[in-house]
PDB file of N, CA, C, O and CB in Angstrom:
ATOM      1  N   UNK A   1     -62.346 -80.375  12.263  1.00  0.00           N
ATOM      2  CA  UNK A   1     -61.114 -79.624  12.100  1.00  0.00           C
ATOM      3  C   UNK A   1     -60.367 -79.630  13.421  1.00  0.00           C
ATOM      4  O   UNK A   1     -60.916 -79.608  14.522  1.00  0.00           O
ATOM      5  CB  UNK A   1     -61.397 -78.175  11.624  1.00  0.00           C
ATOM      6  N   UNK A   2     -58.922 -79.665  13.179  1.00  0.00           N
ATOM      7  CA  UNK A   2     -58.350 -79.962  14.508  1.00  0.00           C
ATOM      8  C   UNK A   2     -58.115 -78.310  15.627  1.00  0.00           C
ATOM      9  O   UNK A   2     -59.039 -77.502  15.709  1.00  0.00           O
ATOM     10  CB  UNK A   2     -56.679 -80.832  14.065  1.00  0.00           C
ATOM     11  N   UNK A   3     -56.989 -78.126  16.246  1.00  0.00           N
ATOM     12  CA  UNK A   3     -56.624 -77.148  16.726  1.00  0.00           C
ATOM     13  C   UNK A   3     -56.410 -76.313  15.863  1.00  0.00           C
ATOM     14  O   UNK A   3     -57.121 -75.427  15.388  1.00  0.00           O
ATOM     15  CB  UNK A   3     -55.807 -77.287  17.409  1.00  0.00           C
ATOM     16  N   UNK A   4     -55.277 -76.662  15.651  1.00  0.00           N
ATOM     17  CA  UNK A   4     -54.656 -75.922  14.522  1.00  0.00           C
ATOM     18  C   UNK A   4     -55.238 -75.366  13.592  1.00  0.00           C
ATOM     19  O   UNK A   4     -56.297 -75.995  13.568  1.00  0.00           O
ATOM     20  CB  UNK A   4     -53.953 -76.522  13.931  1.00  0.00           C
ATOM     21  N   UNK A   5     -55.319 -74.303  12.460  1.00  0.00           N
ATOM     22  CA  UNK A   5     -55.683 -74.094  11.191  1.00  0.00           C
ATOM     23  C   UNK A   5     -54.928 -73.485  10.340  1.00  0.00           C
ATOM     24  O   UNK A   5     -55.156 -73.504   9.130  1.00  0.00           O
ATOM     25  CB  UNK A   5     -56.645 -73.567  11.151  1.00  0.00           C
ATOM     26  N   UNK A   6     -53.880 -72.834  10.914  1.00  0.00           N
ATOM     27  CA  UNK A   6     -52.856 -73.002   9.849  1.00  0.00           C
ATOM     28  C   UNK A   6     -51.120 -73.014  10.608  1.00  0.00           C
ATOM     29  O   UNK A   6     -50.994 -73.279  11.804  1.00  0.00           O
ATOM     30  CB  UNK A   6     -53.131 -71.562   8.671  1.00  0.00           C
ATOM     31  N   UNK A   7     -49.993 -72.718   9.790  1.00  0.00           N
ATOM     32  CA  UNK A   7     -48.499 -72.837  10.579  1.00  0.00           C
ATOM     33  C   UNK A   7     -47.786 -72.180   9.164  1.00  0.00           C
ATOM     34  O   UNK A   7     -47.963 -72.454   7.977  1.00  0.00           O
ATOM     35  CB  UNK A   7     -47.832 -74.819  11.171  1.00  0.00           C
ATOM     36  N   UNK A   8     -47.183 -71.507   9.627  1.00  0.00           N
ATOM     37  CA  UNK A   8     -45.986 -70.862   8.895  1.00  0.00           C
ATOM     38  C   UNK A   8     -44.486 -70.965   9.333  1.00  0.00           C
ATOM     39  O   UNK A   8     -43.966 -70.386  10.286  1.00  0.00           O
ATOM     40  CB  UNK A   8     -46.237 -69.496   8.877  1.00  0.00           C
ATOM     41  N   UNK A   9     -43.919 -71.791   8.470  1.00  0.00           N
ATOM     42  CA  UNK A   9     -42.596 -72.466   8.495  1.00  0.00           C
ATOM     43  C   UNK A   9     -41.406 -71.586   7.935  1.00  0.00           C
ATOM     44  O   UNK A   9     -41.088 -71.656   6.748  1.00  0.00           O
ATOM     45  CB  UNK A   9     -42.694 -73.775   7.666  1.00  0.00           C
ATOM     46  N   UNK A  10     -40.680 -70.649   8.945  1.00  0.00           N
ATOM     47  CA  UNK A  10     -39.262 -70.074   8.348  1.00  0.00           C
ATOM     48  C   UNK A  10     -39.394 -68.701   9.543  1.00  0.00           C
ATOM     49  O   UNK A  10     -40.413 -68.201  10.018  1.00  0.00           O
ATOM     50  CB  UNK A  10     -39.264 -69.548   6.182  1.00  0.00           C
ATOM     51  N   UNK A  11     -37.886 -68.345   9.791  1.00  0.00           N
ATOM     52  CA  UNK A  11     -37.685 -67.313  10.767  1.00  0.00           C
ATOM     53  C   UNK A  11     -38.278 -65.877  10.071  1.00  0.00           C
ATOM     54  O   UNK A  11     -38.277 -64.846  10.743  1.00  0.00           O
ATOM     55  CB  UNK A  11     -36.016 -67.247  11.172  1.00  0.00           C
ATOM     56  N   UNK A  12     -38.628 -65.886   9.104  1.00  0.00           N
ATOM     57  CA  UNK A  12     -39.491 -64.193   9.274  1.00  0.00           C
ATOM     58  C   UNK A  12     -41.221 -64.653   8.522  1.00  0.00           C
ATOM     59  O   UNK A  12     -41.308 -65.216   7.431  1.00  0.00           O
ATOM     60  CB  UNK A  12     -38.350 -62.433   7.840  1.00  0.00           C
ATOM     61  N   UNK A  13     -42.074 -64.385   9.118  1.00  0.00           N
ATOM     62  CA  UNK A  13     -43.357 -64.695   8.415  1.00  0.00           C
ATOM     63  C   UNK A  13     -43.297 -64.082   7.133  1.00  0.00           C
ATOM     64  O   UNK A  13     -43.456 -64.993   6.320  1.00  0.00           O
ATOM     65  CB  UNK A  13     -44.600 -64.219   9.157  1.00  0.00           C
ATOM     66  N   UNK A  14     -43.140 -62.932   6.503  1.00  0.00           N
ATOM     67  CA  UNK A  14     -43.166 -62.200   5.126  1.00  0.00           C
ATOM     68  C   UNK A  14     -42.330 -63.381   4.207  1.00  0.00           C
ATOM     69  O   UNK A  14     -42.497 -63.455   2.990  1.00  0.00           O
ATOM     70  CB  UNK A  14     -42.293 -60.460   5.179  1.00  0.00           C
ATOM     71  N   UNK A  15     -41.377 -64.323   4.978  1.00  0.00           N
ATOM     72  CA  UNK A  15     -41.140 -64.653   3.662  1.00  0.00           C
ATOM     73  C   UNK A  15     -41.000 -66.553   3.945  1.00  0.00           C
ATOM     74  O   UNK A  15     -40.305 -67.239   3.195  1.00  0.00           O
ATOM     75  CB  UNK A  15     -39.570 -63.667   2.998  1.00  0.00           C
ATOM     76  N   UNK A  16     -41.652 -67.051   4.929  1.00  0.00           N
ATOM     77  CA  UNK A  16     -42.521 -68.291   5.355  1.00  0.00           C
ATOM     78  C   UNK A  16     -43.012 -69.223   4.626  1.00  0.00           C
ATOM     79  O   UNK A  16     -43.757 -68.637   3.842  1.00  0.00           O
ATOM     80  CB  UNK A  16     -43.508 -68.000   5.872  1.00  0.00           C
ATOM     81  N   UNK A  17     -43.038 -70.134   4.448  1.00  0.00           N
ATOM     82  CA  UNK A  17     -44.382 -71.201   3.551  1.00  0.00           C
ATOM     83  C   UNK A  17     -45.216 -71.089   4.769  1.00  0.00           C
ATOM     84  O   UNK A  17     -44.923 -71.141   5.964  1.00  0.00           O
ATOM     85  CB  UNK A  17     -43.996 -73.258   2.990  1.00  0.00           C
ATOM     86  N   UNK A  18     -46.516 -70.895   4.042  1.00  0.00           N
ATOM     87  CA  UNK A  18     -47.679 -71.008   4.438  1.00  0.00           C
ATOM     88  C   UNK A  18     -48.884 -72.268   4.735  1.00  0.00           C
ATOM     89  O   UNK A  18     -50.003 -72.048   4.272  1.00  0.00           O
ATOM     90  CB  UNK A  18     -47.960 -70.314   3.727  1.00  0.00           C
ATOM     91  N   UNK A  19     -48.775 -72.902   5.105  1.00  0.00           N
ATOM     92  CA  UNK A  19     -49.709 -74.395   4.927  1.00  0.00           C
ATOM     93  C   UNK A  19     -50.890 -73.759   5.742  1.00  0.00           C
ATOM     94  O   UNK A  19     -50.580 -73.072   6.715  1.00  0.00           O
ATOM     95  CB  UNK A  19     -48.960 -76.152   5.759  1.00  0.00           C
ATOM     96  N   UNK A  20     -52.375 -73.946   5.395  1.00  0.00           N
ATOM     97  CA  UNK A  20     -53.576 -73.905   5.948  1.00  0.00           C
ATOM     98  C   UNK A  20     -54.486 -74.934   5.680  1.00  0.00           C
ATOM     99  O   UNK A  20     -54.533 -75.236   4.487  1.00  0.00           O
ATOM    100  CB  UNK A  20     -54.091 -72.844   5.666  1.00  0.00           C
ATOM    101  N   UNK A  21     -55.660 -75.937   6.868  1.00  0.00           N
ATOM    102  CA  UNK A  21     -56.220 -76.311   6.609  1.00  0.00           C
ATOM    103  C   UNK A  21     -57.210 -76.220   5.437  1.00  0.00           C
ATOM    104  O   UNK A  21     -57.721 -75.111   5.281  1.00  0.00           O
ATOM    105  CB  UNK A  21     -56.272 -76.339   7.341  1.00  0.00           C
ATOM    106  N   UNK A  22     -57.584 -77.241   4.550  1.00  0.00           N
ATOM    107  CA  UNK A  22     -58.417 -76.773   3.166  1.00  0.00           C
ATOM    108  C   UNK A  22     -57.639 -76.339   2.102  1.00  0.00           C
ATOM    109  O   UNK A  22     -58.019 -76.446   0.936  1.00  0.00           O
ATOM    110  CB  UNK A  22     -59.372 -75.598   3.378  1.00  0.00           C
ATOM    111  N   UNK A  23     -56.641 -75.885   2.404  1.00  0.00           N
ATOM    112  CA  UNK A  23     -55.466 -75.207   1.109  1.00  0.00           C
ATOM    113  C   UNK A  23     -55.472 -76.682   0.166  1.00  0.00           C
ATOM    114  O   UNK A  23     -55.465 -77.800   0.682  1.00  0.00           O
ATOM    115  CB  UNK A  23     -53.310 -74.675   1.890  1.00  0.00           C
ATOM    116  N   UNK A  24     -55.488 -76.406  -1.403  1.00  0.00           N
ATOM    117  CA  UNK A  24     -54.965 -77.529  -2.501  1.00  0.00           C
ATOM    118  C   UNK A  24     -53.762 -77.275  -2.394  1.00  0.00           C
ATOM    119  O   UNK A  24     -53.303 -76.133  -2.383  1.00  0.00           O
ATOM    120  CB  UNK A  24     -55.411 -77.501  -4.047  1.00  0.00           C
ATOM    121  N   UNK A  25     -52.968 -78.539  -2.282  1.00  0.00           N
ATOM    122  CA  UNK A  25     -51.827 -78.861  -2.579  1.00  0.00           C
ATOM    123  C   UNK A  25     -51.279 -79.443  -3.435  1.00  0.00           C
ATOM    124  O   UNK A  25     -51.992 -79.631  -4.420  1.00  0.00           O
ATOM    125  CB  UNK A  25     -51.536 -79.204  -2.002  1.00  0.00           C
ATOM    126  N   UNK A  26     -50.277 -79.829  -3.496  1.00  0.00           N
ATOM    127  CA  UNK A  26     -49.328 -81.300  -4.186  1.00  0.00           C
ATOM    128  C   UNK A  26     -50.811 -82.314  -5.440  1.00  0.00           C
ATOM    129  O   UNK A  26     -51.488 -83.321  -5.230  1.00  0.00           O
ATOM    130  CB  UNK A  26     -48.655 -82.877  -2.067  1.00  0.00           C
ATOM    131  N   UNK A  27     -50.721 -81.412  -6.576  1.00  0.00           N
ATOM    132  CA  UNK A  27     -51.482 -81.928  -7.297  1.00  0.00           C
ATOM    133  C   UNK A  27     -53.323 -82.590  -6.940  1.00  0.00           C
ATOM    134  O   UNK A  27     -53.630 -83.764  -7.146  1.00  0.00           O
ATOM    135  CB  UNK A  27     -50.533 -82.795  -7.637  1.00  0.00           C
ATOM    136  N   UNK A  28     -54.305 -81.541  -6.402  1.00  0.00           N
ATOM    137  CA  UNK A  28     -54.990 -81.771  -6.131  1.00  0.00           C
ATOM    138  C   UNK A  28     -55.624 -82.312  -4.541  1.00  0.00           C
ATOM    139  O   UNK A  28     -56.771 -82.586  -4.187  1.00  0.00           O
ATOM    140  CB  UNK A  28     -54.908 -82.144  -6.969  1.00  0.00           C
ATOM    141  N   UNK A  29     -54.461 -82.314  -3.891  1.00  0.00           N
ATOM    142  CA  UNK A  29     -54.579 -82.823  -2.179  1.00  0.00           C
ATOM    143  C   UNK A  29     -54.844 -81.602  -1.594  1.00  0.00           C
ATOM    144  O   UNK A  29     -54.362 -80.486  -1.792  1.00  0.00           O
ATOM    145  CB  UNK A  29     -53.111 -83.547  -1.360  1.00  0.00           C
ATOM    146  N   UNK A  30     -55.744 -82.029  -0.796  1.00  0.00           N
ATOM    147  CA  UNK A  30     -56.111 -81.238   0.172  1.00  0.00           C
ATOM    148  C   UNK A  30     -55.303 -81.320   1.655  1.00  0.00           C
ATOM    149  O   UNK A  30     -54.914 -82.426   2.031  1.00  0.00           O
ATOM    150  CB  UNK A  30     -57.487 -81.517   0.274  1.00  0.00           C
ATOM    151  N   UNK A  31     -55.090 -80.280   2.382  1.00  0.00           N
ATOM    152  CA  UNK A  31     -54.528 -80.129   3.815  1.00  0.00           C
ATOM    153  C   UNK A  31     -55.893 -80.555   4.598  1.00  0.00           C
ATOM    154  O   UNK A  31     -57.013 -80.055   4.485  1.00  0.00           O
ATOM    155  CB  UNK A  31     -53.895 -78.417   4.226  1.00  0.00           C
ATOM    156  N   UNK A  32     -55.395 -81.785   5.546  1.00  0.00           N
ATOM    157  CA  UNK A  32     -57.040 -81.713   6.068  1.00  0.00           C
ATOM    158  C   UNK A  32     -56.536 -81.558   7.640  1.00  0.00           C
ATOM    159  O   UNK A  32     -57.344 -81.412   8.557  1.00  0.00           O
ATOM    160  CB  UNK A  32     -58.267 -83.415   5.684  1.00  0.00           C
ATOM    161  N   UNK A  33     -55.056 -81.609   7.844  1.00  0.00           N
ATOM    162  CA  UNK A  33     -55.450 -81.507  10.045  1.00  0.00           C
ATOM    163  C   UNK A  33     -53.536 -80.940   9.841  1.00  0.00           C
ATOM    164  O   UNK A  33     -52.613 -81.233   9.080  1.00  0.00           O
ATOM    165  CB  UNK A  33     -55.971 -84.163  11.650  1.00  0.00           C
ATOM    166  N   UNK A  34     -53.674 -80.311  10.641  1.00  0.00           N
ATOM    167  CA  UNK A  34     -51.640 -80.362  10.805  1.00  0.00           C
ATOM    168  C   UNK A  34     -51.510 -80.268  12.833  1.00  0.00           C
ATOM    169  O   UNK A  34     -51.728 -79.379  13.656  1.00  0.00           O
ATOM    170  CB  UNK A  34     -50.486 -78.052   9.686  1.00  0.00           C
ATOM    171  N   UNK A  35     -51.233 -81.125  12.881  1.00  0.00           N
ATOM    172  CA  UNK A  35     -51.310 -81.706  14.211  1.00  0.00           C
ATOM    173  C   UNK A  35     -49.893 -81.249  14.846  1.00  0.00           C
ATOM    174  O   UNK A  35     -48.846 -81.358  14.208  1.00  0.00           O
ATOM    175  CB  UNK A  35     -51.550 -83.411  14.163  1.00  0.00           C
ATOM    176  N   UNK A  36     -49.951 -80.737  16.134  1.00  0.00           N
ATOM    177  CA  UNK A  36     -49.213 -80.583  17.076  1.00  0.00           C
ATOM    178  C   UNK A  36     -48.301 -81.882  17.864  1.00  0.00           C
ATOM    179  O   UNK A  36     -48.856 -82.465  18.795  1.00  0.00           O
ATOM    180  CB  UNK A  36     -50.071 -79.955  17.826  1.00  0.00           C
ATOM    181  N   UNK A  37     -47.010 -82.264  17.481  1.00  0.00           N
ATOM    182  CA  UNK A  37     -46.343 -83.681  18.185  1.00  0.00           C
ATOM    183  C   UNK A  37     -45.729 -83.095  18.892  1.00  0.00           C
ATOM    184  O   UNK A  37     -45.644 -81.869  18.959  1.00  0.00           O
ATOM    185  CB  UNK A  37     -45.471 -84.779  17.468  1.00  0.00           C
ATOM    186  N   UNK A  38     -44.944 -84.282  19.849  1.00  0.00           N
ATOM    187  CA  UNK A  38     -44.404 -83.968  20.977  1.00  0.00           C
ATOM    188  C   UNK A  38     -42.652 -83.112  20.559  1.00  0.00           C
ATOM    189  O   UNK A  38     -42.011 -82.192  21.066  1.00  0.00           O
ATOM    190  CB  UNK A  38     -44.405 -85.534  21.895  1.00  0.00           C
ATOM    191  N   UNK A  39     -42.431 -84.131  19.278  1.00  0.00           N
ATOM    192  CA  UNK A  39     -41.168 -83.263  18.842  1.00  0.00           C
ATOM    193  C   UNK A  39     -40.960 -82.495  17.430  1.00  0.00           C
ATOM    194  O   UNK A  39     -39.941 -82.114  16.854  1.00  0.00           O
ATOM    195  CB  UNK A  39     -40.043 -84.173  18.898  1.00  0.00           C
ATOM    196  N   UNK A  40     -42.457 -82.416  17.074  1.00  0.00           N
ATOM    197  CA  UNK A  40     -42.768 -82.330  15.656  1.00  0.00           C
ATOM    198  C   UNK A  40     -44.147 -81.861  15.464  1.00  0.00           C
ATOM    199  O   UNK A  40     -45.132 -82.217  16.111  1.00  0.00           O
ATOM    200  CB  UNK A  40     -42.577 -83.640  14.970  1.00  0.00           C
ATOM    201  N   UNK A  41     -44.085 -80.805  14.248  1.00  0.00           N
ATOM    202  CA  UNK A  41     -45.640 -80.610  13.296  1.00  0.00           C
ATOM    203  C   UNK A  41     -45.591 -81.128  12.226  1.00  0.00           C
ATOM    204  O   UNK A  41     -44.690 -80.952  11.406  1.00  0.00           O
ATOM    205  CB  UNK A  41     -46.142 -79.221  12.869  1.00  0.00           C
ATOM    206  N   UNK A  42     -46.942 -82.123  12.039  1.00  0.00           N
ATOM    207  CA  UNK A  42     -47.344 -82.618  10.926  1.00  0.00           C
ATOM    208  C   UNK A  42     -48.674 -82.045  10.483  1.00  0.00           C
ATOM    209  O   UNK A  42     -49.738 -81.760  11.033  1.00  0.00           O
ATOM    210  CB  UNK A  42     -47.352 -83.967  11.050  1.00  0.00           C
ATOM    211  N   UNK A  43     -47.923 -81.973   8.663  1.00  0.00           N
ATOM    212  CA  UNK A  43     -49.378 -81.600   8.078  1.00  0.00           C
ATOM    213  C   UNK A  43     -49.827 -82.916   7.132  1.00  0.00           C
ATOM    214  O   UNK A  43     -49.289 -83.184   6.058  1.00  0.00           O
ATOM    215  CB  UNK A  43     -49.307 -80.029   7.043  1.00  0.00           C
ATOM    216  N   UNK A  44     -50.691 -83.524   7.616  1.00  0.00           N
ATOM    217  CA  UNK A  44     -51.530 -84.405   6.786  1.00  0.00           C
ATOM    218  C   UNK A  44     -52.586 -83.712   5.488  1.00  0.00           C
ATOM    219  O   UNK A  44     -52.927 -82.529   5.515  1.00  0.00           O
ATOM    220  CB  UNK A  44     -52.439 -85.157   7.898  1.00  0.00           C
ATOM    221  N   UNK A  45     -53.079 -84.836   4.204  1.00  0.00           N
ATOM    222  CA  UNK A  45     -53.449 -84.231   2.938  1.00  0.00           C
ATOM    223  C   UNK A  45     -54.547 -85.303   2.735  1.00  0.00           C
ATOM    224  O   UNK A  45     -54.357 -86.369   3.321  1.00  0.00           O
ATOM    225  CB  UNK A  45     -52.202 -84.074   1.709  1.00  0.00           C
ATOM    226  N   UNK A  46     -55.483 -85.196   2.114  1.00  0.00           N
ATOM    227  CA  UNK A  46     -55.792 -86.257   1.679  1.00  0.00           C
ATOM    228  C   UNK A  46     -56.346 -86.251  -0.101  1.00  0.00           C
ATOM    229  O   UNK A  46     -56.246 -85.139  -0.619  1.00  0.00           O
ATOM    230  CB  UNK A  46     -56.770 -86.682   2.738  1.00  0.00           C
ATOM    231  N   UNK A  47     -56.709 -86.991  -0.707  1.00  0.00           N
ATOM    232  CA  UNK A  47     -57.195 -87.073  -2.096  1.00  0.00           C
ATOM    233  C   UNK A  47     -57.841 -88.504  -2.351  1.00  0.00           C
ATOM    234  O   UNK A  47     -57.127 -89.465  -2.064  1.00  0.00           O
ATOM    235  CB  UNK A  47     -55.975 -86.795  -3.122  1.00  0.00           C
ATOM    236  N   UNK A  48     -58.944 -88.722  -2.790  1.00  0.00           N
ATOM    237  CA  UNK A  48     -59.700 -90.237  -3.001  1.00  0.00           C
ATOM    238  C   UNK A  48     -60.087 -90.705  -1.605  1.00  0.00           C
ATOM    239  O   UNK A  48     -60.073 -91.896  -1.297  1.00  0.00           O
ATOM    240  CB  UNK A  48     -58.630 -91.508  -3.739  1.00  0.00           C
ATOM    241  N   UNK A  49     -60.278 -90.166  -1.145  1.00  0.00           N
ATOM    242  CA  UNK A  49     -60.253 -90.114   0.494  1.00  0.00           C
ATOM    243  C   UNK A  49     -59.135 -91.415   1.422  1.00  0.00           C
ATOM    244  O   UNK A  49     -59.305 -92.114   2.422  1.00  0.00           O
ATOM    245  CB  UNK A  49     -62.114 -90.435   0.976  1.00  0.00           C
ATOM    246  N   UNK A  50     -58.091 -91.236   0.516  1.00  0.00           N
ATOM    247  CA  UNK A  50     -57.112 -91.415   1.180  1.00  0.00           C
ATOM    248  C   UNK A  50     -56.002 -90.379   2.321  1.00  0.00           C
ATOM    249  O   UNK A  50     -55.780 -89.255   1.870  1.00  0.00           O
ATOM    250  CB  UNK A  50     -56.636 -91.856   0.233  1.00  0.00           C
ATOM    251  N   UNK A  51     -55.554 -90.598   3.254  1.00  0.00           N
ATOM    252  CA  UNK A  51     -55.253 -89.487   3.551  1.00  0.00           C
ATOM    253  C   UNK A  51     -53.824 -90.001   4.298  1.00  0.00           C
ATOM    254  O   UNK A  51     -53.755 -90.930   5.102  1.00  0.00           O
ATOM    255  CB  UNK A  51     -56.429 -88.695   4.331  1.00  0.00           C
ATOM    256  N   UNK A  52     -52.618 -89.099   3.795  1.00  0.00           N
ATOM    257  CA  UNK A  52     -51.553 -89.421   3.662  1.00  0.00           C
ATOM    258  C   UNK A  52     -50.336 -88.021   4.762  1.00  0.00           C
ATOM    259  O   UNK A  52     -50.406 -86.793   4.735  1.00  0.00           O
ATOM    260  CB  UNK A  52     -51.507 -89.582   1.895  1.00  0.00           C
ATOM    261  N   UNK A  53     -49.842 -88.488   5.180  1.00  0.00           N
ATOM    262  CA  UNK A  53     -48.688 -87.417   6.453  1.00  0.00           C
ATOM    263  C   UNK A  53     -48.099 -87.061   5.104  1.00  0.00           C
ATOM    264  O   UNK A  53     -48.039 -87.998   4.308  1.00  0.00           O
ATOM    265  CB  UNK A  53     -47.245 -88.346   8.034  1.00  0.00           C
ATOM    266  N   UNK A  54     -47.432 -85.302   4.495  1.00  0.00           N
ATOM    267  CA  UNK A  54     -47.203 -84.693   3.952  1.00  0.00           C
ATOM    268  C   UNK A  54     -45.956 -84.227   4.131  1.00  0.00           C
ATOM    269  O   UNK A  54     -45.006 -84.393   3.367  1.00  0.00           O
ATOM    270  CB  UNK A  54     -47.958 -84.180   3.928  1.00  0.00           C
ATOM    271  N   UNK A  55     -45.972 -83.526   5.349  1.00  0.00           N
ATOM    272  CA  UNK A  55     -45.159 -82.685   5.729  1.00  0.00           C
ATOM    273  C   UNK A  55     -44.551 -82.711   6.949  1.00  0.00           C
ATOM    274  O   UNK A  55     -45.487 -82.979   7.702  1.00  0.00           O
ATOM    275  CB  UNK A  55     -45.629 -81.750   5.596  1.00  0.00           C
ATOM    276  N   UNK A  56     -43.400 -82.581   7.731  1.00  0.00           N
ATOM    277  CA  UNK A  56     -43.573 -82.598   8.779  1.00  0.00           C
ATOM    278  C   UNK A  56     -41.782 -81.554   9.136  1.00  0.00           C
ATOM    279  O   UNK A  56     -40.877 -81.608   8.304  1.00  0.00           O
ATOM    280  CB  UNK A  56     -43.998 -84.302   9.268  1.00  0.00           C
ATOM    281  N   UNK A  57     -41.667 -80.901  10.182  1.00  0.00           N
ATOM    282  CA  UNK A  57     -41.019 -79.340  10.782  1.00  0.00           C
ATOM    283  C   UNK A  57     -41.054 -80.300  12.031  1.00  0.00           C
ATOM    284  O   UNK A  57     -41.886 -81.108  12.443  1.00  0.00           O
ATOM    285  CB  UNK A  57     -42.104 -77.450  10.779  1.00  0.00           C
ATOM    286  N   UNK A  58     -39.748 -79.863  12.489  1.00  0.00           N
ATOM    287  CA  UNK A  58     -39.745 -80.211  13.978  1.00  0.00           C
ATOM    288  C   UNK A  58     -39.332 -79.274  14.909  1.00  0.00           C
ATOM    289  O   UNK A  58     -38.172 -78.911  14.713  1.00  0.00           O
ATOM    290  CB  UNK A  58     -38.966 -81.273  14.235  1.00  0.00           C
ATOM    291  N   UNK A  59     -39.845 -78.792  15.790  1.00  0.00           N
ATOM    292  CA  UNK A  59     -40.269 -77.458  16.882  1.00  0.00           C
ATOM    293  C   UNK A  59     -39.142 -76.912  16.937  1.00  0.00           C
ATOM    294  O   UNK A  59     -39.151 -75.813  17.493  1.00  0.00           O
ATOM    295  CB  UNK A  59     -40.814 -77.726  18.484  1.00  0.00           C
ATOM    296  N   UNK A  60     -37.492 -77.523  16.304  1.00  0.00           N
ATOM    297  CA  UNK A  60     -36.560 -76.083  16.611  1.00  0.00           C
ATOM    298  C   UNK A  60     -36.854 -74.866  15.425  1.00  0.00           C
ATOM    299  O   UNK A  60     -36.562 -73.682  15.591  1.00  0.00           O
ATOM    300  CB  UNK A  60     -34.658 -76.514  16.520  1.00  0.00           C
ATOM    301  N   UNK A  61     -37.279 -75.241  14.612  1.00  0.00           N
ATOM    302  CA  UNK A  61     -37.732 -74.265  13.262  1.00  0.00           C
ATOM    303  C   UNK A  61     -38.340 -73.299  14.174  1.00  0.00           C
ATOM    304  O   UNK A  61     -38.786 -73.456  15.310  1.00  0.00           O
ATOM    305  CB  UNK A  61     -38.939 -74.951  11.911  1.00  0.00           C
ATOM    306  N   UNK A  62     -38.226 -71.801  13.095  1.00  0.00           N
ATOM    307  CA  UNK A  62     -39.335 -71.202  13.468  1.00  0.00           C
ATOM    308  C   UNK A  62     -40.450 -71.216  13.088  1.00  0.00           C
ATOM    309  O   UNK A  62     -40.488 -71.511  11.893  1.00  0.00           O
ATOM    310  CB  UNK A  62     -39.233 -70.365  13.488  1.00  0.00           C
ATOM    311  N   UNK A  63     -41.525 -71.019  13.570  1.00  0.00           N
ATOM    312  CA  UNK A  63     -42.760 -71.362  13.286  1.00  0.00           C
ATOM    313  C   UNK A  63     -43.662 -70.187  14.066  1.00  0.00           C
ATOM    314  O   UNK A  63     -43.455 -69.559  15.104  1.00  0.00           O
ATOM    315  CB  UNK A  63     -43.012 -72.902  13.728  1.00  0.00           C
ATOM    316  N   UNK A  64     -45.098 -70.172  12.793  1.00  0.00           N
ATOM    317  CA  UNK A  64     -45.863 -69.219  13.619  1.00  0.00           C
ATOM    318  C   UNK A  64     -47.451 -69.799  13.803  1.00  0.00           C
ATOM    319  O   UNK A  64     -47.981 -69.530  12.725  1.00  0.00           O
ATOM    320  CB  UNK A  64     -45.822 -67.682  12.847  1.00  0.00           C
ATOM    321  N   UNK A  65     -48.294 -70.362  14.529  1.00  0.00           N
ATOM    322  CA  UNK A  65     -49.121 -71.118  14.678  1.00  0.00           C
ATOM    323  C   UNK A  65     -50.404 -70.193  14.679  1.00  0.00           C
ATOM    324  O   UNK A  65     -50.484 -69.360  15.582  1.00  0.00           O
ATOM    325  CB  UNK A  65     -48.815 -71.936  15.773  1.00  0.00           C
ATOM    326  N   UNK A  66     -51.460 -70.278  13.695  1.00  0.00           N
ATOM    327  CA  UNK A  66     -52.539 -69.831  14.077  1.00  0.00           C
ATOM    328  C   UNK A  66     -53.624 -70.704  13.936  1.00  0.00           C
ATOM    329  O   UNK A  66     -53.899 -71.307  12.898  1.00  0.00           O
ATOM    330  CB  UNK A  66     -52.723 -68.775  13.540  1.00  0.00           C
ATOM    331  N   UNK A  67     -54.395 -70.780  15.268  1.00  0.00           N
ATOM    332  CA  UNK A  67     -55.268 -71.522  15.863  1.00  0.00           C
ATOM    333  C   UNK A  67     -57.125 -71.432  15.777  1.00  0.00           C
ATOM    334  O   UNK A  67     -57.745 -70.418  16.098  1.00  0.00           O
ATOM    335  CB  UNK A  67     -54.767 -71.305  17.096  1.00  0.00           C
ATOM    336  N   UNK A  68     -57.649 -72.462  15.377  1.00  0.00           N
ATOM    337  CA  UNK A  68     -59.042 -71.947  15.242  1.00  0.00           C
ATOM    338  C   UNK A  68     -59.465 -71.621  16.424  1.00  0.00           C
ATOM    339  O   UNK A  68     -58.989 -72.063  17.469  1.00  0.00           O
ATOM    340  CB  UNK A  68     -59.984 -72.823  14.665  1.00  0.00           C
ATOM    341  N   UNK A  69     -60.615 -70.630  16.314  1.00  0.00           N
ATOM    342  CA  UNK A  69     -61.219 -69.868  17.469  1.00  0.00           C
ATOM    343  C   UNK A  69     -62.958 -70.471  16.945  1.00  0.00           C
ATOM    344  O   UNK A  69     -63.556 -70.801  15.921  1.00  0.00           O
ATOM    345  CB  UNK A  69     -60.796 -67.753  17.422  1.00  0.00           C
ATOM    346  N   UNK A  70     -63.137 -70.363  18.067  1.00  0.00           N
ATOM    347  CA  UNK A  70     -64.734 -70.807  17.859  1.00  0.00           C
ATOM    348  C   UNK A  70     -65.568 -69.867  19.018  1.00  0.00           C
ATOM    349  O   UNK A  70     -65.538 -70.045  20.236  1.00  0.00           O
ATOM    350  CB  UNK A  70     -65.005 -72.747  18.206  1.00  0.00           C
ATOM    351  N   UNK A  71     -66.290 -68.854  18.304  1.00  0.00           N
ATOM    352  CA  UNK A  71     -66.699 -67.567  19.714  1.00  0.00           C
ATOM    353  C   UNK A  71     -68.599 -68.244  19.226  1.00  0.00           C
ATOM    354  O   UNK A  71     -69.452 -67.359  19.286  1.00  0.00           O
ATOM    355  CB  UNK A  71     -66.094 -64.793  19.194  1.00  0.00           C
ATOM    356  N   UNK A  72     -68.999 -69.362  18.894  1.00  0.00           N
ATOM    357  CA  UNK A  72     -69.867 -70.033  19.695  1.00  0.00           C
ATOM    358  C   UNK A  72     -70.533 -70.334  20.883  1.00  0.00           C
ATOM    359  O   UNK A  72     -71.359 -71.246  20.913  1.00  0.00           O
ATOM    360  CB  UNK A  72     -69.676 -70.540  19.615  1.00  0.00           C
TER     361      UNK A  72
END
């Protein structure tokens, strides 16, 4: 699993899309990484273990990033 684990896309969180790693999507796809770019977030999916770029927000949006923690 990457950094990331989930991102919420729109200026007030209460009313946001939600994308989280593991979430079903788009007819059976899974969210498997949503990666941090230099001018952009992408959320990648995969299904048949193909795995396909989904989504992608570019950093002027608002956005709210929550990050896996590992207290390991």
């Amino acid at each position: 699993m990457g950094l990331i684990r989930k991102i919420s896309i729109g200026p007030d969180y209460k009313t946001a899309m939600h994308y989280s790693v593991d979430q079903i999507v788009y007819g059976g796809h899974i969210i498997v990484d949503i990666q941090e770019l230099e001018t952009k977030y992408v959320i990648l999916i995969e299904k048949d273990s193909e795995i396909k770029e989904w989504k992608t927000f570019n950093k002027h949006m608002g956005v709210s990033i929550e990050y896996n923690i590992d207290f390991d």
